[in-house]
Backbone as a ProteinNet text record, in pm:
[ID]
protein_1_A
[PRIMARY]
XXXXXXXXXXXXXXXXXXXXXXXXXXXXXXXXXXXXXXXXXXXXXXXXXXXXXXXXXXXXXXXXXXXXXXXXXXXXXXXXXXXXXXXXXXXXXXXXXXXXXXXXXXXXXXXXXXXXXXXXXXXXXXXXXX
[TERTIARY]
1999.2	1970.7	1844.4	1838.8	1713.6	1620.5	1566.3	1448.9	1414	1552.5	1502.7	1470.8	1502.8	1435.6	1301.1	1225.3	1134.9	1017	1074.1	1014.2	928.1	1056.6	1054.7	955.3	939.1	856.4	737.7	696.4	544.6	518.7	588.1	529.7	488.9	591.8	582.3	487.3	431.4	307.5	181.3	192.8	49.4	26.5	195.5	149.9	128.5	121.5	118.5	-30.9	-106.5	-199.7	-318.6	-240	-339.2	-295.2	-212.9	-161.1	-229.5	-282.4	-295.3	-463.9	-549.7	-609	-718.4	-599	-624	-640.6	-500.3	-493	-675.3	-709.5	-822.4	-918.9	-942.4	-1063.8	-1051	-941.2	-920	-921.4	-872	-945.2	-1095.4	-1176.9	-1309	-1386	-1325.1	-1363.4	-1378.4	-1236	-1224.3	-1324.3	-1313.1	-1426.4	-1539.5	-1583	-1767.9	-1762.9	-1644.1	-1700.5	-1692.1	-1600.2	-1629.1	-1506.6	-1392.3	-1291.4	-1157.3	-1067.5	-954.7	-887.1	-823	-657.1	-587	-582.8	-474.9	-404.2	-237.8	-110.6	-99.8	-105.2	-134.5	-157.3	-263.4	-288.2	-203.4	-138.8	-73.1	85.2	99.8	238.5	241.3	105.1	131.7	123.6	14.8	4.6	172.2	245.1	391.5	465.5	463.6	515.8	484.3	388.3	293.6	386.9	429.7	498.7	602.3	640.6	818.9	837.7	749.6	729.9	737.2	622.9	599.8	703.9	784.2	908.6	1001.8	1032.5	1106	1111.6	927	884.8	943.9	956.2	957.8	1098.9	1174.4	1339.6	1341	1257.4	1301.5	1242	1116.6	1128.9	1213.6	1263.7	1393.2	1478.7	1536.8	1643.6	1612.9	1520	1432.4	1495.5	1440.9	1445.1	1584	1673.6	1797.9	1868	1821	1905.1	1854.6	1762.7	1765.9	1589.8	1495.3	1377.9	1290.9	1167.4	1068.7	970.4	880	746.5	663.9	555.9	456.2	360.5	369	315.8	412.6	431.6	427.6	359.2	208.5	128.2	165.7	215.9	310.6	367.9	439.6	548.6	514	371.4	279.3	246.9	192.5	77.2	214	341.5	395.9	512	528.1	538.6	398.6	303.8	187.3	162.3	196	163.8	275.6	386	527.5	491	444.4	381.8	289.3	189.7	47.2	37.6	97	78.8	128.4	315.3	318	197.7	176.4	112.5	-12.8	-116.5	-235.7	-217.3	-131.5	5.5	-2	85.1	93	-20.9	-74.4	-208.7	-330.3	-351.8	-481.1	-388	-263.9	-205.8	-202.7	-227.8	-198.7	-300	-209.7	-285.4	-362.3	-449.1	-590.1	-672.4	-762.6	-814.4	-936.4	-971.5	-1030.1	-984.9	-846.8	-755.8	-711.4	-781.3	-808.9	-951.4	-1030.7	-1126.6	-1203.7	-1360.5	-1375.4	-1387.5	-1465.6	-1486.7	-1309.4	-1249.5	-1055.7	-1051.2	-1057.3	-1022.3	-1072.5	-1204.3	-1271.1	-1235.9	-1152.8	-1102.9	-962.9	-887.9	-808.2	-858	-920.6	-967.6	-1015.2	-1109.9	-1157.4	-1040.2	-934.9	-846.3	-733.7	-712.6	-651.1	-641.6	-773.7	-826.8	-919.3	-908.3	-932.4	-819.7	-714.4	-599.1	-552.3	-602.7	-508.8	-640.4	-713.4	-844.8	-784.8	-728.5	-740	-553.4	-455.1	-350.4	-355.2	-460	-491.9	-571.6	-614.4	-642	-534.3	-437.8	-321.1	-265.7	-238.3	-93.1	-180.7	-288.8	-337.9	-371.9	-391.1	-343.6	-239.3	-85.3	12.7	96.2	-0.6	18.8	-29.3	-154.4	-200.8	-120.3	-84.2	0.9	125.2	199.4	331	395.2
-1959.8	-1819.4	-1775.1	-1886.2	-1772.3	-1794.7	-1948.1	-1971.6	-1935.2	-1885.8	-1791.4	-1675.5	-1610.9	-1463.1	-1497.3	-1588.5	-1635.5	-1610.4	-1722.9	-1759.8	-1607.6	-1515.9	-1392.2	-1309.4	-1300.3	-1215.9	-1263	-1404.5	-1427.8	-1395.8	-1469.8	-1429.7	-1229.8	-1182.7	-1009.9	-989.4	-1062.4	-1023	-1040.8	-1132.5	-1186.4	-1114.6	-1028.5	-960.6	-838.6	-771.8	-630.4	-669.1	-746.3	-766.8	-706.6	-780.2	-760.9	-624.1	-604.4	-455.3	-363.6	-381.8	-266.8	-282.4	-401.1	-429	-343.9	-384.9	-280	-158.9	-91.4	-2.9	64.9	27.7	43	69	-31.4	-65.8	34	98.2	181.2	330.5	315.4	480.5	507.2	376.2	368.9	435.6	345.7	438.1	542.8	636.1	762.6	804.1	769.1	817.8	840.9	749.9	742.3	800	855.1	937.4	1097	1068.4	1196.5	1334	1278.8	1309.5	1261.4	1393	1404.9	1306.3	1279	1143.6	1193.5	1111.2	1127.9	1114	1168.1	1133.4	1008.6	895.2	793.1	683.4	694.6	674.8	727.6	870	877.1	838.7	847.7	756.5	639.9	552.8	419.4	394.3	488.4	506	498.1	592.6	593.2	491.5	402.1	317.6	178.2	207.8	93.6	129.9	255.2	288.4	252.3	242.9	209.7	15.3	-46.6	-171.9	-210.8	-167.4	-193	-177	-33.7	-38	-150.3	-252.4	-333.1	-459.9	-467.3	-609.8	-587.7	-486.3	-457.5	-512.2	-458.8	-470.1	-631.8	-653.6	-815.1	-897.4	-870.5	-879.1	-882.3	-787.8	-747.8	-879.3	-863.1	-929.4	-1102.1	-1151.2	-1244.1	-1247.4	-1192.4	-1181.4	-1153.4	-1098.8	-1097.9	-1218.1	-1283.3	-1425.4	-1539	-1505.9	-1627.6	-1693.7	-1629.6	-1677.1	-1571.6	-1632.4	-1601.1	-1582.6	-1453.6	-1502.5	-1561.6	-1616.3	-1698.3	-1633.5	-1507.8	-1417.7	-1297.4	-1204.9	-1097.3	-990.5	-1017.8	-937	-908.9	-1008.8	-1009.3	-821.9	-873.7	-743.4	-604.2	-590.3	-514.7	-431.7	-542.2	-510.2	-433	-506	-456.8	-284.9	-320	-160.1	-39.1	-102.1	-5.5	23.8	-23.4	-33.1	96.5	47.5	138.3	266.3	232.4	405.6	517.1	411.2	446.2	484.6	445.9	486.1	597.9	631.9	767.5	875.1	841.7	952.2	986.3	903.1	939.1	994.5	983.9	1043.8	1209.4	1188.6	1325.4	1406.1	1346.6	1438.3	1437.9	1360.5	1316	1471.8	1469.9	1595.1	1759.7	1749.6	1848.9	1986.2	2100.3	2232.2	2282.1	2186.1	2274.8	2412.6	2445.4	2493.6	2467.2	2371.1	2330.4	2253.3	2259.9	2161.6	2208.7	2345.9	2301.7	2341	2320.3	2254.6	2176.3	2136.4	1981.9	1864.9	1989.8	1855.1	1812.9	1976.9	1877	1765.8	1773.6	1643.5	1544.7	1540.6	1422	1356.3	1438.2	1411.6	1332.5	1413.6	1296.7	1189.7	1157.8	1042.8	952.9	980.6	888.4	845	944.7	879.2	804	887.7	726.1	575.2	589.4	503.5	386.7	487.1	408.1	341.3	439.5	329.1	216.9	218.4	91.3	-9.1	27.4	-124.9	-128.5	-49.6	-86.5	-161.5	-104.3	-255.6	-320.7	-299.3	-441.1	-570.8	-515	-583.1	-653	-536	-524.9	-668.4	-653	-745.8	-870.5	-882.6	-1047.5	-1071.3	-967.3	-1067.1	-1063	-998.8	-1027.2	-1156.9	-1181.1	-1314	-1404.5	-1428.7	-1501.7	-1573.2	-1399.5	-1439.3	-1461.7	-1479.6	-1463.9	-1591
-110.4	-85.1	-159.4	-272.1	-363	-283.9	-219	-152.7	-91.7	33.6	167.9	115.5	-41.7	-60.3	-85.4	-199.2	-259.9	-109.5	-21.6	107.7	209.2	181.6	265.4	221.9	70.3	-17.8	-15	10.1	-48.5	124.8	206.2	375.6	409.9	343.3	381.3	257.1	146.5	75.2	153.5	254	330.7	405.8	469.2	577.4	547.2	423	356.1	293.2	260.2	254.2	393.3	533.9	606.4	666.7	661.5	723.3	661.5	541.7	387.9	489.3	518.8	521.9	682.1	747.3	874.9	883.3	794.3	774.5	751.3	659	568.1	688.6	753.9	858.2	958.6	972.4	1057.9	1007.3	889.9	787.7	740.1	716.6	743.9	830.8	961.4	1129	1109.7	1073.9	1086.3	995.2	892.6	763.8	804.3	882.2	953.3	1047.2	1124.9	1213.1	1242.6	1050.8	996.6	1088.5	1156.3	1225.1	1071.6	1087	1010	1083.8	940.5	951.6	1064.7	1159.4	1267.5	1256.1	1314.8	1282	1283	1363.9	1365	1288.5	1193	1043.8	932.5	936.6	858.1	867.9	984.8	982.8	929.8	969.8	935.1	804.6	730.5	591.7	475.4	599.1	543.5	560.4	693.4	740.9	587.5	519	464.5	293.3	284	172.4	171.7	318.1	296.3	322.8	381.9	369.1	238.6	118	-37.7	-79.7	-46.2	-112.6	-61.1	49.9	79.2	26	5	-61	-196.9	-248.4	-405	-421	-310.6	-313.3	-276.1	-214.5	-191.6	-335.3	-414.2	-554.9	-633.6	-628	-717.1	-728.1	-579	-554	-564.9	-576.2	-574.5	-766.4	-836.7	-971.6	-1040.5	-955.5	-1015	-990.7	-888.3	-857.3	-933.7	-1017.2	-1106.4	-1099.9	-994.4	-1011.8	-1119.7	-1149.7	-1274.6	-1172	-1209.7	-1135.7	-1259.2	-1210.5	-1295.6	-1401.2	-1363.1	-1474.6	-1479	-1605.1	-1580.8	-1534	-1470.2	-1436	-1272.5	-1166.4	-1127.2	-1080.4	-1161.7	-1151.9	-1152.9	-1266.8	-1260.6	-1131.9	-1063.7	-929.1	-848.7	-864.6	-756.8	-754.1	-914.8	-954.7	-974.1	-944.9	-985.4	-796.2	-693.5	-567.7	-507.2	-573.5	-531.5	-571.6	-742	-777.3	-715.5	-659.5	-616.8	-516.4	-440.5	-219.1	-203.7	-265.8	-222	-335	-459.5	-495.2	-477.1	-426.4	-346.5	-225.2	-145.3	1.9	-21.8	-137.6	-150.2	-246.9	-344	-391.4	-252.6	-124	-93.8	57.9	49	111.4	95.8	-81.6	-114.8	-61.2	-82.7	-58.3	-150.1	-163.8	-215.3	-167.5	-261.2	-202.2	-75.2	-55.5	47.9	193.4	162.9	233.2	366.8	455	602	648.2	560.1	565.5	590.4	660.6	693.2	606	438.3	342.2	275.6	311.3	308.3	378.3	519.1	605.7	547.4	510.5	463.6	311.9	250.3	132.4	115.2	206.2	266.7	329.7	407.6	467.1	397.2	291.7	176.2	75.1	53	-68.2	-26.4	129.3	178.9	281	257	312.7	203	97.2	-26.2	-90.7	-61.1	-152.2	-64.4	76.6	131.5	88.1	36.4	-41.9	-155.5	-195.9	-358	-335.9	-329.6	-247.4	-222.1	-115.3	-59.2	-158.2	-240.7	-370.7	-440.7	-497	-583.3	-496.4	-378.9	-339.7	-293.5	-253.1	-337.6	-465	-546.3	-688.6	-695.7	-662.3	-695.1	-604.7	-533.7	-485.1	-471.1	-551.7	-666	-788.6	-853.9	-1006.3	-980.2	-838.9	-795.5	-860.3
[MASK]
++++++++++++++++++++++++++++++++++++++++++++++++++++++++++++++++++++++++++++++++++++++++++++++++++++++++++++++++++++++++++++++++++

């Protein structure tokens, strides 16, 4: 059982890698063409929070059954990822004062379209140090 978790976690790290990755390439777009986050993007943005949270749970469960990852840095990337997505979500959401606005739209668009690069970072080194 531990292997098929071990197995499950590093495969849904590769694919949260490129998902994080798309994601990105596709908030870029929007960025350059200077058009607000579409629902679209932000669903998936959410869709991408509740994935991290699954990998995390398959971590977990990975770690309570008896495996080590190879570093503690590790564990790091993947509690700092869980932390990070919803709260750029909800600060890159918040009601500012500029926030229906165009340089709002664009403020969202840059912060989250920046955090699926900077994840997308996080979860290949954490599967690197895995």
């Amino acid at each position: 059982m531990f292997s098929f978790v071990v197995f499950l976690h590093q495969r849904f790290a590769i694919a949260l890698i490129l998902y994080a990755a798309i994601l990105g390439l596709w908030g870029l777009i929007q960025t350059w063409r200077r058009s607000q986050v579409s629902a679209g993007f932000r669903s998936s943005f959410v869709l991408m929070i509740a994935l991290t949270a699954v990998q995390g749970l398959a971590g977990l469960g990975a770690l309570l059954s008896g495996g080590r990852p190879h570093e503690l840095l590790h564990v790091v990337y993947g509690i700092f990822a869980v932390i990070f997505l919803p709260g750029v979500y909800f600060y890159a959401a918040g009601k500012g004062p500029k926030s229906g606005t165009e340089a709002g739209r664009m403020r969202e668009a840059a912060f989250l379209t920046g955090a699926c690069w900077v994840v997308a970072i996080a979860f290949g080194r954490g599967l690197l140090t895995g």
